[in-house]
C-alpha positions as CSV (number, residue, x, y, z in Angstrom):
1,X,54.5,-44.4,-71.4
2,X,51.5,-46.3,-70.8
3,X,51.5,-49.8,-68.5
4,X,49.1,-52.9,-68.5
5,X,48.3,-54.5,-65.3
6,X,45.2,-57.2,-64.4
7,X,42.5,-55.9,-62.3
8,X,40.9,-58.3,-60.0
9,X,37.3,-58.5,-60.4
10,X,37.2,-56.5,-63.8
11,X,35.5,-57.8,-66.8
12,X,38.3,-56.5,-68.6
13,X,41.7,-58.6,-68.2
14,X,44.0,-55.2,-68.0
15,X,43.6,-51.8,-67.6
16,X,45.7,-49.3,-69.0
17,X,47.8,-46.8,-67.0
18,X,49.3,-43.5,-67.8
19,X,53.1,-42.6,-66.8
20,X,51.7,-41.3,-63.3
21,X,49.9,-44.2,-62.4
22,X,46.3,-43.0,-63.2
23,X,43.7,-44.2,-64.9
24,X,43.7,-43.7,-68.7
25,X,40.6,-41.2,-69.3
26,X,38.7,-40.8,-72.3
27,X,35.6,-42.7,-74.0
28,X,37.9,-45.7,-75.5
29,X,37.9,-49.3,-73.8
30,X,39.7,-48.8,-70.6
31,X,37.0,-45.4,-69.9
32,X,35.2,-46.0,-66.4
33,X,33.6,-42.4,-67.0
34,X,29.2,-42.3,-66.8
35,X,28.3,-40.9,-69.6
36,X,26.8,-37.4,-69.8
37,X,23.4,-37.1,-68.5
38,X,21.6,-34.0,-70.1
39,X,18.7,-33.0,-67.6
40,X,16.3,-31.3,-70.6
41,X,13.5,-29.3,-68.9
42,X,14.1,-31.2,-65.6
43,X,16.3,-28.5,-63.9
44,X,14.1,-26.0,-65.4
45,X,10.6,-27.0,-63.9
46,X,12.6,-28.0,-60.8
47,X,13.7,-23.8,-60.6
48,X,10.9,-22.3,-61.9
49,X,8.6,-24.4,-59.4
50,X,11.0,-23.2,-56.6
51,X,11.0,-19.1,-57.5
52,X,6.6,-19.6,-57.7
53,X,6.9,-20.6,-53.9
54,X,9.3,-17.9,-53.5
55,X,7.2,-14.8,-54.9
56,X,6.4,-12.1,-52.9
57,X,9.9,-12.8,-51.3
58,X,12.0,-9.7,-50.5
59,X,14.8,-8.8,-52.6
60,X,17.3,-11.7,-53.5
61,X,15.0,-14.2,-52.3
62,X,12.3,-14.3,-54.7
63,X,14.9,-13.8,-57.7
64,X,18.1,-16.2,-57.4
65,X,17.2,-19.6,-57.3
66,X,19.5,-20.8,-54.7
67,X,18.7,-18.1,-52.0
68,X,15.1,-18.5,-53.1
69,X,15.6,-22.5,-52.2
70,X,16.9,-21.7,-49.1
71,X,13.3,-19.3,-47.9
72,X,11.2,-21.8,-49.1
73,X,12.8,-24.9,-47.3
74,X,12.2,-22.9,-44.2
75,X,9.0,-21.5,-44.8
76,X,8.2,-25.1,-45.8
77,X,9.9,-26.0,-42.3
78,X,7.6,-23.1,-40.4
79,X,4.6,-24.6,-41.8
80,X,5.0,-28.2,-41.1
81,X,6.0,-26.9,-37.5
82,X,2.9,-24.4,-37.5
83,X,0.0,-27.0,-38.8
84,X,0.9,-29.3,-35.4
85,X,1.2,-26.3,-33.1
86,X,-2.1,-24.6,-34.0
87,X,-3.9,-27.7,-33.2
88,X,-2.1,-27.6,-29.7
89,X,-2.8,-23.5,-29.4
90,X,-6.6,-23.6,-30.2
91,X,-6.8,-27.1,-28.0
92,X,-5.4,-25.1,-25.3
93,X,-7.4,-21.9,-26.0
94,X,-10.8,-24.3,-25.7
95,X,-9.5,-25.5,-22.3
96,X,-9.1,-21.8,-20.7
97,X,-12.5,-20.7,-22.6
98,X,-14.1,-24.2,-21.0
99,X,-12.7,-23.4,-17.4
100,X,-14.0,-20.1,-17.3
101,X,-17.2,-21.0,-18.4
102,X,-17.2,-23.9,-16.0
103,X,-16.2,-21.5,-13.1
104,X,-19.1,-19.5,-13.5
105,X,-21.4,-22.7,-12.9
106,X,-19.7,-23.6,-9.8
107,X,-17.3,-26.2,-10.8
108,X,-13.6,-26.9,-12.2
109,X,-12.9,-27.4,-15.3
110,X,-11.3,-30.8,-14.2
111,X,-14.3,-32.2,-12.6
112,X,-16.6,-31.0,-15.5
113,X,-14.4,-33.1,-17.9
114,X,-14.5,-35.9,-15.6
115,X,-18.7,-35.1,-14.7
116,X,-19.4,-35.3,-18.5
117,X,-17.0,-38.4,-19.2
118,X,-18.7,-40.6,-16.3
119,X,-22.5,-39.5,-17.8
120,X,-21.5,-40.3,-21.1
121,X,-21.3,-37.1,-23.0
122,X,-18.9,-37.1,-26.1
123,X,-18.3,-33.9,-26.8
124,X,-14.9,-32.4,-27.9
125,X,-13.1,-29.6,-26.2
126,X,-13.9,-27.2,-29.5
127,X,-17.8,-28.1,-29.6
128,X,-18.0,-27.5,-25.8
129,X,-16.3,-24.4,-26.2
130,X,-18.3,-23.2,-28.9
131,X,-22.0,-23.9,-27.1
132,X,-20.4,-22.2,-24.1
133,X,-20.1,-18.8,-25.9
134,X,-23.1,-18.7,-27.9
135,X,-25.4,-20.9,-25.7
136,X,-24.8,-20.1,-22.0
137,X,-28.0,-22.4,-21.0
138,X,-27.4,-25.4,-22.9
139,X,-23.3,-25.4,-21.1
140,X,-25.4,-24.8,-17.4
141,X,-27.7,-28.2,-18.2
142,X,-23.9,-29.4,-19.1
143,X,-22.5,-28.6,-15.8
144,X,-25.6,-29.3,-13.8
145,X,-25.1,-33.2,-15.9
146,X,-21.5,-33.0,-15.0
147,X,-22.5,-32.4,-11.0
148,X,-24.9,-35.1,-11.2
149,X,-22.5,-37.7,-12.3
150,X,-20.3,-36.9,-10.0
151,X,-22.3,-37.0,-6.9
152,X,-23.7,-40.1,-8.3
């Protein structure tokens, strides 16, 4: 047994009912259904890019596409994460390669920074760092510049 009723709102004075009060389905007049979409190669390139991320992956992981999803979303994760902390780790490994190097010309690594800032030296951390290693002489003018400034 099928009922009518009005919906409010509804470009469509009435809409059908079944004996349990549902909805009529099917693809006739009263249908609210989306039609079928039919993704094509879509789903495929989707997977296939996927598993080429994932090779070399152990096992499961580089075969099954949902398991495979799930290793590269991390290892995409781990390498966001990674690009930001490298900067931080080589930053940090300039400033202990700078400090040592300014130790052995009699000053801190603070007041070095702050010596070449107040005579106008712009050099980054990893350029100081660099001439330090492989040109002892041209860090101690650096320092001895640094100590001027300072005592200026």
């Amino acid at each position: 047994m099928i009922f009518a009723f009005p919906v409010s709102g509804s470009p469509f004075p009435v809409q059908a009912l079944t004996g349990n009060g549902e909805p009529e389905t099917g693809n006739g007049l009263w249908s609210r259904e989306m039609p079928r979409v039919k993704r094509g190669n879509k789903r495929v390139q989707r997977r296939k890019k996927i598993l080429g991320l994932a090779k070399g992956y152990r096992l499961t992981k580089s075969k099954l596409h949902r398991s495979a999803k799930e290793s590269v979303d991390r290892a995409l994760r781990f390498a966001y994460r990674d690009r930001r902390n490298k900067k931080r780790e080589f930053r940090s490994l300039f400033i202990i390669r700078l400090g040592a190097a300014a130790r052995e010309n009699n000053i801190s690594y603070s007041r070095f920074i702050s010596g070449l800032k107040r005579a106008g030296i712009t050099l980054d951390r990893r350029i100081l760092a660099e001439i330090a290693i492989k040109d002892p002489e041209t860090f101690t003018q650096l320092a001895e510049n640094a100590k001027a400034a300072l005592a200026a």
